[in-house]
N, C-alpha and C positions, 0 to 999 in steps of 0.2 A: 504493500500500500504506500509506503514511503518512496518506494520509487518512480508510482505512479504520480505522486504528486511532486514530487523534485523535475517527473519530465516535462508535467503541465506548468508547473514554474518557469521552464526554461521554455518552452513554446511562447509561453506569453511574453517572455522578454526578448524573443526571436524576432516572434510576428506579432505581437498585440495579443491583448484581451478579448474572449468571445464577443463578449457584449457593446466592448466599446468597441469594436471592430465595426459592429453596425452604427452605430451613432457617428463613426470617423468616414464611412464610407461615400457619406455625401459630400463633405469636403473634399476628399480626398480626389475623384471625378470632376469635381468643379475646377478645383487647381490642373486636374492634366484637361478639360477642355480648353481652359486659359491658354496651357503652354502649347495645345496640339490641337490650332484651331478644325474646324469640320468636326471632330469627334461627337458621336451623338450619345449621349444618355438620357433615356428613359427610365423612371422610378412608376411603380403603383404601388398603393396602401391600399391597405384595408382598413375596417373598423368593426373592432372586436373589444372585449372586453366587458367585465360590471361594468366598466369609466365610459363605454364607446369610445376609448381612445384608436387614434389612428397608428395602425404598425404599419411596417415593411412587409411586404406584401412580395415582387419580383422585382427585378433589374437588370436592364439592356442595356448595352455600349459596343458599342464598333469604334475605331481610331481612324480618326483620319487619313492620315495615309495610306490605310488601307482602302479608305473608301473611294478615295479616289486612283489609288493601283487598279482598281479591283476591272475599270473602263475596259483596261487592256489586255484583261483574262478572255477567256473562252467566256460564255454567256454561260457557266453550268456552276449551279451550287448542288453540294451533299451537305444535308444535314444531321444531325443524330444527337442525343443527348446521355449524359452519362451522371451516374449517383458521385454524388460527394460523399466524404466519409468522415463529416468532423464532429463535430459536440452536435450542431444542429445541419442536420439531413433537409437533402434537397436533391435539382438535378442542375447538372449545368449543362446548357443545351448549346450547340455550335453548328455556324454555318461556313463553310468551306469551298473554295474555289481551287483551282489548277490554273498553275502560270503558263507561259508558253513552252519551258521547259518541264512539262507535268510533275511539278512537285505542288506539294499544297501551300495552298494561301490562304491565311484564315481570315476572314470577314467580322463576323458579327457571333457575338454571346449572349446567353443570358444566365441567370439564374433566378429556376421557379420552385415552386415546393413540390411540383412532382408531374410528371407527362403525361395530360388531359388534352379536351378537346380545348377549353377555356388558354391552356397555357401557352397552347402550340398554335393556335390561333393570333395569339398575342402577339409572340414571336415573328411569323411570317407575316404578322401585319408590320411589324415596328420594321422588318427587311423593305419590304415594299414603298413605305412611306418615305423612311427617313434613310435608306442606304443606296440601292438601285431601283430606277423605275424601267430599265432597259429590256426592248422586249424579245420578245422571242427565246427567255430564260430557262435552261431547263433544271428541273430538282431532281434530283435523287435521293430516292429517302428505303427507309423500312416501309413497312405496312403497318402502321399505326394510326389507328383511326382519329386521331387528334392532326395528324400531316393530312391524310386523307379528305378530314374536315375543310380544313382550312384551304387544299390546293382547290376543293372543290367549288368553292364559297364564289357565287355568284356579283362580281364587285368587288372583290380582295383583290381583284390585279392578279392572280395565279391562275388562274382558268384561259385554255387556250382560244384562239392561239397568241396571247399576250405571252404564258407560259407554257410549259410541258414539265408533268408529271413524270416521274421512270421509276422503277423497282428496284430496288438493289438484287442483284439475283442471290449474291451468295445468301444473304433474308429469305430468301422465297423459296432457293432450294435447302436451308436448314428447317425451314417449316414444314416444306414435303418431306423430309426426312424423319420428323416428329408425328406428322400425321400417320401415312404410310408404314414407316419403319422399313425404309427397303436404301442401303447404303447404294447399291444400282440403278435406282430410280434416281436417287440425289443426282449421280453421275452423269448420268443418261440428261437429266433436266440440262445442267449445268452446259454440255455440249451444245445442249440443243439450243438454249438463251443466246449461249456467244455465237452461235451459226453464222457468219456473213453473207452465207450465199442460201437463196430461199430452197436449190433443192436439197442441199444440208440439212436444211432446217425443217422442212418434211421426212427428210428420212430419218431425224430423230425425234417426231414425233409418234412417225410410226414403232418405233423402237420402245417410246414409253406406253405407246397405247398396249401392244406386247407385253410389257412390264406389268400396267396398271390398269385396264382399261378407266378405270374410276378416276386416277388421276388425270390420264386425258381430258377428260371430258371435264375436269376443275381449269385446269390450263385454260382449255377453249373457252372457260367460262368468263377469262380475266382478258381485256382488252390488248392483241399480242403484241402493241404498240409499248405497253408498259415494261412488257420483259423482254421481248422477243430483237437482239440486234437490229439483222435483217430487216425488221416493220419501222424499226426508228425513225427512219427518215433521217438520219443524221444528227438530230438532236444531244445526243450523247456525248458524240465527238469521241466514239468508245470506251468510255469508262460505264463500265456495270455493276459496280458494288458502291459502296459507302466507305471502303478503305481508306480514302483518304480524313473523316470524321474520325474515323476510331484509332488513324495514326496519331492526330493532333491528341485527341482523348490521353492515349498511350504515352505522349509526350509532357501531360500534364498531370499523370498520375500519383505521382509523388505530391503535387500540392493540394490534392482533392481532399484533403484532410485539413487543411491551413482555414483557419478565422477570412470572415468573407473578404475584406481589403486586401489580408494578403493574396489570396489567390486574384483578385482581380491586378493585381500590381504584377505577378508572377502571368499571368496573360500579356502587360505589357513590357514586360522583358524578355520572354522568348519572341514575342513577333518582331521586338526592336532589332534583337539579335541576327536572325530572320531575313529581316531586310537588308540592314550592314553586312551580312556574309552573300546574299544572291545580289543584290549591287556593285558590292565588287566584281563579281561575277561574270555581271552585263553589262558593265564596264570595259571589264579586259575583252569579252567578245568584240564590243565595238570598235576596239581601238586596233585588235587583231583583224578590221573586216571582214567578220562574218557575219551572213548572212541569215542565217535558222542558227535559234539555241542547238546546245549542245545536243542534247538526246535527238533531233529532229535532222539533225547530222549526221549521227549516226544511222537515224533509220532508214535517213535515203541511199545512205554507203552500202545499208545492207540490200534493200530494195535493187539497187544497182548492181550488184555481185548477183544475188538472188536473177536476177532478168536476164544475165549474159545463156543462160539454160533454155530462156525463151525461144521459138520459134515463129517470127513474126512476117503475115504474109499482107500487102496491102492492096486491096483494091480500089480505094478511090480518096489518092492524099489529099487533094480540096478540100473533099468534105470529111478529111478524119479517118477514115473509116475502115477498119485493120482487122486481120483473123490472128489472133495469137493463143499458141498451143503450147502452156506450160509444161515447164521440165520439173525442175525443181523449187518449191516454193506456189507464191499465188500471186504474187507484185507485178501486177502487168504494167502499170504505169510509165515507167523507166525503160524500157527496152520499146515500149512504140514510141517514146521520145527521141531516144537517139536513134531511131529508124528513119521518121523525119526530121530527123536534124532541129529538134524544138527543145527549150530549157524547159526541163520538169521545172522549176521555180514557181513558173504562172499555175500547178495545179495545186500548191501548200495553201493552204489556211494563212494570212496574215496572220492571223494571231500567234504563230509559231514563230514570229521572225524574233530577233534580238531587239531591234527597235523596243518592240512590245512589250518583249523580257525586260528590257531597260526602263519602259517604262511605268512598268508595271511596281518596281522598288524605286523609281525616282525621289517620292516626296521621302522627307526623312521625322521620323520621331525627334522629340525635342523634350527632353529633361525635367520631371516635376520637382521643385524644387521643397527642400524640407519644409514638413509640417508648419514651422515658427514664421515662414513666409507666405503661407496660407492665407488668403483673402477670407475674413470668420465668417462661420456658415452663419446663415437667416434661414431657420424655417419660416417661411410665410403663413402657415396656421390651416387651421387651426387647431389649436393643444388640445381641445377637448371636438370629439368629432363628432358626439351626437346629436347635432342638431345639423350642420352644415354636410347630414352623410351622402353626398353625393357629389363631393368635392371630384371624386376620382374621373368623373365623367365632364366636368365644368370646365368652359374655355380657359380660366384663368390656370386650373392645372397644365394646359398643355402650354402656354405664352411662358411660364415659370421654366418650363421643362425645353424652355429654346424653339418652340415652334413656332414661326413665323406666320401669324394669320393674319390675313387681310381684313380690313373693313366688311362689315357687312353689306348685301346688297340691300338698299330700301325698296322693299315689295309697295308700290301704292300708285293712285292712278290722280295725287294733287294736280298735276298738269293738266287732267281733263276739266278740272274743277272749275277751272276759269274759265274753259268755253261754253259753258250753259247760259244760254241766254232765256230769265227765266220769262213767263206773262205776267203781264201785271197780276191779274185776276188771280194767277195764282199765288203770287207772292204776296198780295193780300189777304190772301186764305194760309198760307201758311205760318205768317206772321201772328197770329192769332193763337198758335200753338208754341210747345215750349221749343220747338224748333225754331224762334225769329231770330235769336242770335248767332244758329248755325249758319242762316243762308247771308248772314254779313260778312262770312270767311271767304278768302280768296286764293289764289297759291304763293303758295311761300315753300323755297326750296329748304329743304331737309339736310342737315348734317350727320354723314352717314356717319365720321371721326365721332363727334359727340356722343353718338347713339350707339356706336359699339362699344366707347370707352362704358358708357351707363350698364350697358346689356353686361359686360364682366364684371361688374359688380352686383348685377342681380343674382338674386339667388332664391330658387324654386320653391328650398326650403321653408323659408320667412316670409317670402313676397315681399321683400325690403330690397333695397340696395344697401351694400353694406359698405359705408365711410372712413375713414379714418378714426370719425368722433362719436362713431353712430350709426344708428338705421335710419332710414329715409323711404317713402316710398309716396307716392302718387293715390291717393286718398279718395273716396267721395266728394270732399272739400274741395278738391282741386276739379273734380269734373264740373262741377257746380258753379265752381268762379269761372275757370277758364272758358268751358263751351257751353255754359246757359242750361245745362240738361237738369229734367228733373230727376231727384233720387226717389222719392216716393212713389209707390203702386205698386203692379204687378211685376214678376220677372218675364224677361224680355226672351219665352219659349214658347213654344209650339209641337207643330206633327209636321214631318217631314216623309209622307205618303204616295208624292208622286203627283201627276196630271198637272206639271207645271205648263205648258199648252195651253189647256182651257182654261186655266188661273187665269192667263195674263189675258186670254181672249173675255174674260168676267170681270176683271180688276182695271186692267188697263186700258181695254177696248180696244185694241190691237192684237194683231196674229203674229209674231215674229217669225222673222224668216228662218230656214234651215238653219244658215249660216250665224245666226244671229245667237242663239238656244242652244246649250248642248249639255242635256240633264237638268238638273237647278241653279246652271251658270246662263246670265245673259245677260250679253254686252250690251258692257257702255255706251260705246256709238249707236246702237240701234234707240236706245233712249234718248241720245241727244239730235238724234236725225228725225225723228220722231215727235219728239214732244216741248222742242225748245222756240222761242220766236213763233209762235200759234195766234194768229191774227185774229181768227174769231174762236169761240166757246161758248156754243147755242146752249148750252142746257146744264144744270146741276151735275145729272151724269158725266157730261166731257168735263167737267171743271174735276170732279172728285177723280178721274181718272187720269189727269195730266197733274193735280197733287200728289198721288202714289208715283206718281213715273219721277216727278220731280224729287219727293223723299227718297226714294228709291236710289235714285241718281247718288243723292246725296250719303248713303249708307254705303254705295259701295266706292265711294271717290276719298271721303272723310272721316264718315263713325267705322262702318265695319269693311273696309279693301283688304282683299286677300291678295294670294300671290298670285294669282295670274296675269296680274299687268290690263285688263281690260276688261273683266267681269264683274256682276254682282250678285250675290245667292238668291234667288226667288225665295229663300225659305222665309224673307222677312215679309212679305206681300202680304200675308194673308192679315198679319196684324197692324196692317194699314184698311183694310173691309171695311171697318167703322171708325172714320175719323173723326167723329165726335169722343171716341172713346181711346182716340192716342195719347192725350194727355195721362190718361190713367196708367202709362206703363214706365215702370222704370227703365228710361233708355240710356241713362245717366252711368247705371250700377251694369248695364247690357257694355256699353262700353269699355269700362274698366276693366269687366271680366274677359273681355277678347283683348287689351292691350297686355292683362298679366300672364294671358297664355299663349300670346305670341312672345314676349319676353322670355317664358320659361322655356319656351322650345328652342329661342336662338341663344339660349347659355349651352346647349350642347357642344361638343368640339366638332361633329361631323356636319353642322351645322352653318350653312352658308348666306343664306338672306333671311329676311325679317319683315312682317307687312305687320296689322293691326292699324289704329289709330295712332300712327305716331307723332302727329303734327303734335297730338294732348302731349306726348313725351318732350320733347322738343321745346314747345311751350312752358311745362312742368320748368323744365331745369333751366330756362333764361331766367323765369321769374326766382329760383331758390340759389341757383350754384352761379358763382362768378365767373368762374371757366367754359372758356367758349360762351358767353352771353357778349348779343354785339350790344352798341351802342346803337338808339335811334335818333341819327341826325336831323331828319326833316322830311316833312309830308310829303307823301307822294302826288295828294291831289288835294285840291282847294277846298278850305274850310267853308262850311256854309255859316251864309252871314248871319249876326245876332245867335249864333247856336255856341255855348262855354265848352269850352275841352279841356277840363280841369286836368284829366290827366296823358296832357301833351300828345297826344297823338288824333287818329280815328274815332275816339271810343265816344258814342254817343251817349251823353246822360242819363240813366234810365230806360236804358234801351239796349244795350251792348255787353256784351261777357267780356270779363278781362283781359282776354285771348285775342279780342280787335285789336287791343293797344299795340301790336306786335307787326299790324297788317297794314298795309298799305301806308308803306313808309320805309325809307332809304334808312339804311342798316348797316353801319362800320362796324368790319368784322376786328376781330386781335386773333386771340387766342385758337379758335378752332382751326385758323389757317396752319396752323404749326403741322396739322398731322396725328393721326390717331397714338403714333408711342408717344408723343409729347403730351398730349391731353390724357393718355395715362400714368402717365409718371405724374400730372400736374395736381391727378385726383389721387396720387399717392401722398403725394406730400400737403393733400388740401389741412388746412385748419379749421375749427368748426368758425372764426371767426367768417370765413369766404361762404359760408352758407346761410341763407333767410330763415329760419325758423318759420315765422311768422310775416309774409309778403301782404296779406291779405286786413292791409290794418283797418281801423273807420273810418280813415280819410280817406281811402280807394274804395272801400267798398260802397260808402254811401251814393257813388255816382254809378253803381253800375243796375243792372236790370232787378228789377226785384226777385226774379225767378233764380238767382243766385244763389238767392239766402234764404228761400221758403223750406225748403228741408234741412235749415241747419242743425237740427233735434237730429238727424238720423246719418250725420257725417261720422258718426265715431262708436259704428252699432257693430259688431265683430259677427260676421254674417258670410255665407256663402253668394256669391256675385253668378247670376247665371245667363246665360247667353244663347242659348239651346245646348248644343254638345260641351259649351263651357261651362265647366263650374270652377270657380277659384274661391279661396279666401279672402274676406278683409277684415287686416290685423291693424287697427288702428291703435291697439295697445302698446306695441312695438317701435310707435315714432310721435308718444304724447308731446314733444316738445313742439311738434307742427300744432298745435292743437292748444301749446301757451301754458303746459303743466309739465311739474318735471318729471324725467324717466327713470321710471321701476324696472327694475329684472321685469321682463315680461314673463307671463305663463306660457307653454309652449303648448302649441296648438297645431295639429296637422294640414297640409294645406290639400290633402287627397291628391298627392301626384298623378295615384294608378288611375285618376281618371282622366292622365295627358294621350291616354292610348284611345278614346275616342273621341272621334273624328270623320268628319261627312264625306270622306276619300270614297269613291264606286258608287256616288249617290245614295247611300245607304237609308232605309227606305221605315220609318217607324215615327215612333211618339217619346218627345222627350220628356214631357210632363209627366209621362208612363216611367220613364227611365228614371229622373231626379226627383221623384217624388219627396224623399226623406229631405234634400236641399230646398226641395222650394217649400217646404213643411218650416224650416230653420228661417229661410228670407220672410216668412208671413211673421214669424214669431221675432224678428230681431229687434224689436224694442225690448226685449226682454232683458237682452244683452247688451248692453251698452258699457264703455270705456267709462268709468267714474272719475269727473275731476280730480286733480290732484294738488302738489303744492303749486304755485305760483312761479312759471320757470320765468329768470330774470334774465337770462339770455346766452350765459355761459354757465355752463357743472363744471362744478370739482373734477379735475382727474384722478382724485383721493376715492372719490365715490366708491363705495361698493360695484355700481354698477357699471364702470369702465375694466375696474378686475375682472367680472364676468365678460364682458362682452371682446375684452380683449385675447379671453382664453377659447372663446367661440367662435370669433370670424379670421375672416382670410383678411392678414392685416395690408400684405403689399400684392399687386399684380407686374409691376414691373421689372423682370428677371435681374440676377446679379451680372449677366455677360450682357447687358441693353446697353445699347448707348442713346441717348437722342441728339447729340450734339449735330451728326449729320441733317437732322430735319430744323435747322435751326439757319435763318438767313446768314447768319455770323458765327461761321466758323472757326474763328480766332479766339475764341475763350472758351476752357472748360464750364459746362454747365450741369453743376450735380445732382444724379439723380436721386430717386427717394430711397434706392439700394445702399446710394453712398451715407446720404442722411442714418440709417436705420445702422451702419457701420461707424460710421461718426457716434452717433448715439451708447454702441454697445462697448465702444474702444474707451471715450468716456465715463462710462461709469465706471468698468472694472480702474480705470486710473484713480476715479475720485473715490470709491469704495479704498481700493489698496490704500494712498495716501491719507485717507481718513483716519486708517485702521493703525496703520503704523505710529500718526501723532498721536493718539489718544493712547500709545503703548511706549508712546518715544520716552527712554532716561535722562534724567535732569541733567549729565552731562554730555548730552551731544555737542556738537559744536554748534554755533549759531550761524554758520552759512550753509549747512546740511540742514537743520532744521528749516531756513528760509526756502531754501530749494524746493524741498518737498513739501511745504505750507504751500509755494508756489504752483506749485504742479497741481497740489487739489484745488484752488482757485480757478487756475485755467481750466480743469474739467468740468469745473461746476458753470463759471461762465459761456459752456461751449453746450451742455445741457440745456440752459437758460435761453442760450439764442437762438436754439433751433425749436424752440416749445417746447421742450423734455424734459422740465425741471421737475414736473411733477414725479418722474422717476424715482428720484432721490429724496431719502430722509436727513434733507440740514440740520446738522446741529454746530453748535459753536465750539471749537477745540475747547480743553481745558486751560487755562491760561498758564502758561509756563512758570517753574520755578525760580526763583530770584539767581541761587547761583547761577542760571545760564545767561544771565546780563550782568553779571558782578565783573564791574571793572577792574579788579586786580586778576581775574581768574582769565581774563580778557589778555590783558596784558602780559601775564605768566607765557598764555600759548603764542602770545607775540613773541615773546620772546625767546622760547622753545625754537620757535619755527627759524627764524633768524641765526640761532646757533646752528641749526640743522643742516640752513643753507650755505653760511660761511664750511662749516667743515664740509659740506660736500664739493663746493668750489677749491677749496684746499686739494682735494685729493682728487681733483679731476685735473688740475695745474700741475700736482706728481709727476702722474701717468703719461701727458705731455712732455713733461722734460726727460722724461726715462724713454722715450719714443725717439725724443732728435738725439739723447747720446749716442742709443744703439746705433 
């Protein structure tokens, strides 16, 4: 037993500690992508635990220079993965290439907790994505239905003929060897696989049908493309096994047992190795002129010998075309070469040249340098995982994890918005409704930067955005001020049955054309060619049906635009039937719930554009956040005379939602021009000072429409929001400071994700009042629930609070990676500009200095010196200063040193070391004057 543990003593001071192996391993990758740029690392967590705290879950990396050698290989990976052997078990799975001189090049790793369909999936995703998209790739694997899954996978990029799948044979024939039990059969397979020639490779089928007839008939059962040479079509480039995985495996054996860092560090010194020995390599090739790596040199030497046996007869050189009757060997290649006098060269693979081989070890590894110079890690959070569990799938995990995502697309049809011209008659009739302050909206272009930066801080979990200071979220209150909607009445759902046709032929009084319909989508244009600029409207009936075409217009241009860029759902028509009875529906809480479930959907990673109501977004965050909010210079069109415009713009007194103020008027941009990394870093390092709380004070409100402020009882009622297939939550408990009280831990309350999976995709054809019964049961009863006032928020909290400790152990505190720069998206590139990585760095180097120097004065001996003691009094000043002026004081617990003891200012004890020192330096100037003169006698 003592010896076991004297050997795990000496492991751990070898290679590190189990446990802190894992906590070191983040750093550890950050520092070699710093040094060895391209290197790709991918992390996933899970969340496990009583705590729901988030672990380490798996981990991928490939090294740059391999990733970019890898161009110059053959197009063919072998994958395979193999058991670790250390404290904690697992697999480490590798994907492998073959240079031009067929030795292996190893690509990309991981390590997962064991070879599933989930894992291996993972794996060939993170290949595909982040190492090669090159196609026509071929794999060779086992037959493990987790490779099988994933080669198969419809959209993975592995499915031909992007890629080709292939069997490893020697796999296929150890398993016919297990099933069967026949060592003859194995043999007989194995001949038969490598067959080059098809009638080979017949005659040793009939040979195993002989053998087996059962296994026959399993063979023919398996695609002969997979196993069979001959069927390959050349994809292989002849290699039929996995031996080159299980060399690498074989090569790493001895560390499969080492704490996780180490072995990943021992992956990059044998590839470092690797490379400095086959670059020399393909070096001296080059310098010697040759032409094909070594081994391909050889092969032709021997092809060539092999060919002189040939007997070659030609009847038609033009065209090629030659009888040659092998002697010895099968390499006909070479001998109908030099028959007509042609360089076999033109029939090699490029990829076998030396060029290739050279280029393939060109780029060179580059040195991590020791731990002490380590850039300190930042988890970005959050520490505690049970409420944000779905981190793992959120764009903000993948931007953290170096993925480069573009802005989202804005799904919406605002441009159509401005050409409806609408009739009087009707815009008389609809101004009567809580729709009069929608149809004073105009187009105003969208910031697609701003609204991505927002969408990564949404989070599905809470329905909040999460801040730096806080949660934030887009409220009842805000659809109320900004677009005039009412929140009271019914929820905004129906039956979605079908016979939209005769709907529109009953509601609208029109037939749409083919072109126009297509299921419960119909276009825009046909409504605007249809129903806009209408000279006359004989009767009650044409008036009520050029209103529905007009709302109509209006729901799918403004409240509810989906992503198709030109349509609107019929499914809202039928709750236009009785317009007397529009006003009684909440379309206010209709909209919120399709803005928060198009949000929840585009925080996904696979997720590429974003429709809803985004203008209410956009709007939202001019009026609260300062970034990216323009300035409004000056109107766009003439004020009418004798009419007050208290607040500077469009916005009609009594008549207009908040959201005019914004419209129709010339608009100096700043900040959102910078570019989506800059407007995320800028919400990294936001203060709660740059955010409105409370935009919506008495002096703005008292001029705007009454219909603002009639439901202000039911802004802060904690209710299910429904839409038909939407149902979301609103947590108005979660951002009481919007609301003018202060913020409590909130209660956590689920927001039903599992209902983001339905969705009106195929027309899908039923009753959603049938469906959400239990939720719109909750929307009848939400006065029951309501947010209860609280203390008096005065504009700023405590960072002492209780409730910044919670909320900081919960959210995702940064989105802006530690490798980000934004300095590029910056007109001025002559000054560094730090980001909120650097800040949170700054922050952390900080403390641990003013913690240190704190700890040390309050321990320091009455006889130190007194310029040691200033020194380090100084040091903790300066941290505590540099805390203070980045708003991070609250960090720290100030206290006032102890006030030092009299001896260490006593003026003889002063003067004593004065004059110590002085004797010190004379006798050492003494005996340095010696040395010198014993120097010129010698």
């Amino acid at each position: 037993m003592k010896t076991w543990h004297a050997k795990q003593k000496a492991m751990a001071d070898l290679y590190g500690d189990w446990k802190r192996s894992y906590a070191l391993l983040p750093r550890y990758l950050q520092a070699l992508k710093t040094t060895n740029p391209g290197t790709v690392v991918k992390f996933a967590y899970k969340v496990g635990g009583p705590s729901n705290v988030r672990v380490f879950d798996r981990v991928f990396w490939a090294f740059g220079p391999s990733i970019r050698g890898f161009e110059h290989c053959r197009p063919i990976l072998t994958v395979d993965g193999t058991h670790l052997y250390g404290k904690y078990k697992g697999v480490l799975l590798i994907a492998i290439g073959v240079d031009a001189n067929d030795q292996i090049y190893p690509l990309a790793f991981a390590i997962v907790d064991c070879e599933s369909i989930d894992t291996w999936g993972w794996f060939m995703d993170c290949i595909r994505k982040h190492v090669t998209q090159r196609e026509g790739i071929c794999v060779i694997s086992d037959r493990h239905v987790g490779i099988m899954t994933a080669m198969s996978k419809v959209g993975g990029g592995w499915t031909e003929p992007q890629a080709f799948h292939r069997f490893c044979t020697r796999h296929q024939a150890s398993n016919i060897n297990t099933k069967f039990k026949s060592n003859e059969l194995k043999l007989a397979f194995l001949s038969t696989a490598c067959a080059a020639q098809r009638k080979r490779f017949n005659k040793g089928m009939q040979k195993i049908g002989s053998i087996n007839p059962s296994a026959k008939v399993l063979l023919e059962s398996i695609p002969l493309s997979k196993w069979s040479l001959c069927h390959d079509g050349g994809h292989r480039y002849g290699i039929k096994t996995t031996n080159n995985s299980e060399c690498f495996n074989g090569v790493l054996k001895r560390v499969r047992f080492l704490p996780i860092t180490a072995l990943v560090k021992a992956t990059f010194f044998r590839i470092n190795s690797y490379f400095v020995k086959h670059r020399e390599d393909a070096n001296k090739r080059l310098l010697e002129g040759c032409m094909w790596s070594e081994k391909v040199t050889e092969k032709l030497a021997e092809n060539v010998k092999r060919a002189a046996h040939h007997k070659v007869t030609c009847y038609d050189a033009r065209r090629g075309l030659y009888e040659v009757v092998t002697g010895r060997g099968n390499r006909l290649g070479s001998e109908v070469c030099r028959a007509n006098s042609i360089s076999s060269d033109q029939y090699v693979d490029p990829f076998y040249s030396s060029g290739e081989y050279h280029g393939s070890y060109r780029s060179s590894f580059h040195p991590v340098p020791d731990e002490s110079y380590w850039m300190p890690w930042m988890d970005p959070g959050p520490d505690d995982g049970k409420i944000l569990h779905l981190q793992s799938t959120h764009r903000s995990q993948a931007i953290w994890e170096g993925e480069e995502l573009k802005p989202l697309t804005l799904r919406g049809h605002m441009k159509a918005f401005k050409a409806f011209k609408v009739p009087e008659a009707v815009l008389t009739y609809v101004n009567n409704t809580q729709f009069r302050g929608i149809t004073r909206f105009c187009y105003v272009p969208l910031d697609a930067d701003l609204i991505t930066a927002l969408v990564e801080r949404w989070r599905q979990e809470t329905h909040t955005f999460h801040l730096p200071f806080g949660e934030a979220t887009v409220t009842l209150q805000d659809v109320a001020m900004l677009f005039g909607l009412r929140i009271s009445g019914r929820p905004v759902t129906g039956s979605s049955e079908g016979g939209w046709l005769n709907l529109c032929v009953r509601l609208l009084g029109a037939t749409p054309s083919i072109k126009a319909i297509k299921g419960s989508k119909l276009k825009l244009t046909w409504l605007h060619d249809n129903f806009q600029n209408v000279a006359n409207i004989n009767s009650q009936y044409q008036l009520h049906c050029h209103v529905r075409a007009y709302l109509l217009y209006l729901f799918g241009a403004l409240l509810f635009p989906d992503k198709s860029g030109s349509t609107v759902s019929l499914i809202y028509l039928p709750l236009l039937e009785n317009l007397d009875q529009i006003d009684d529906i909440s379309w206010g809480s209709g909209v919120l719930a399709c803005l928060y479930r198009n949000l929840c959907k585009a925080t996904k990673v696979d997720c590429f554009e974003i429709a809803g109501p985004l203008l209410l977004l956009q709007l939202w965050s001019w009026e609260r956040v300062s970034i990216g909010r323009p300035d409004i210079v000056r109107s766009r069109v003439p004020r009418q005379a004798g009419v007050a415009y208290p607040l500077g713009s469009q916005v009609l007194t009594g008549v207009d939602p908040l959201g005019c103020k914004w419209l129709r008027v010339q608009r100096g941009f700043k900040d959102h021009r910078l570019g989506l990394v800059v407007i995320r870093d800028l919400l990294d390092k936001m203060v709660e000072l740059q955010f409105v709380w409370q935009p919506y004070t008495p002096s703005v409100v008292q001029h705007l429409s009454p219909i603002c402020v009639q439901d202000q009882a039911e802004w802060t009622v904690i209710a299910p929001l429904i839409c038909f297939e939407m149902v979301e939550w609103h947590f108005p408990n979660r951002c009481t400071r919007q609301f003018g009280w202060q913020q409590m831990i909130p209660e956590m309350g689920s927001t039903w994700t599992r209902l983001h999976g339905i969705s009106r995709k195929g027309d899908w054809s039923g009753n959603y009042e049938t469906m959400h019964q239990e939720s719109i049961a909750k929307w009848e009863n939400r006065m029951s629930n309501i947010v209860e006032p609280g203390l008096p928020f005065c504009g700023l909290m405590n960072f002492e609070d209780e409730y910044f400790e919670w909320y900081n152990a919960i959210t995702r505190r940064i989105i802006t990676p530690l490798s980000q720069t934004v300095n590029d998206d910056y007109e001025d590139h002559h000054y560094y500009y730090p980001t909120a990585a650097d800040f949170q760095i700054l922050t952390q180097t900080s403390m641990v200095t003013y913690n240190t120097t704190q700890e040390m004065i309050s321990n320091m001996p009455d006889d130190i010196p007194l310029a040691q003691y200033a020194m380090i009094e100084k040091m903790r000043n300066m941290s505590l200063n540099s805390l203070v002026n980045t708003g991070q004081g609250h960090l720290i617990n100030y206290q006032e040193p102890r006030p030092p003891s009299p001896p260490r200012y006593d003026f003889r004890h002063l003067a004593h070391r004065q004059q110590v020192m002085t004797q010190e330096s004379e006798e050492a100037e003494s005996s340095q004057r010696t040395r010198k003169k014993g120097k010129k006698h010698n």
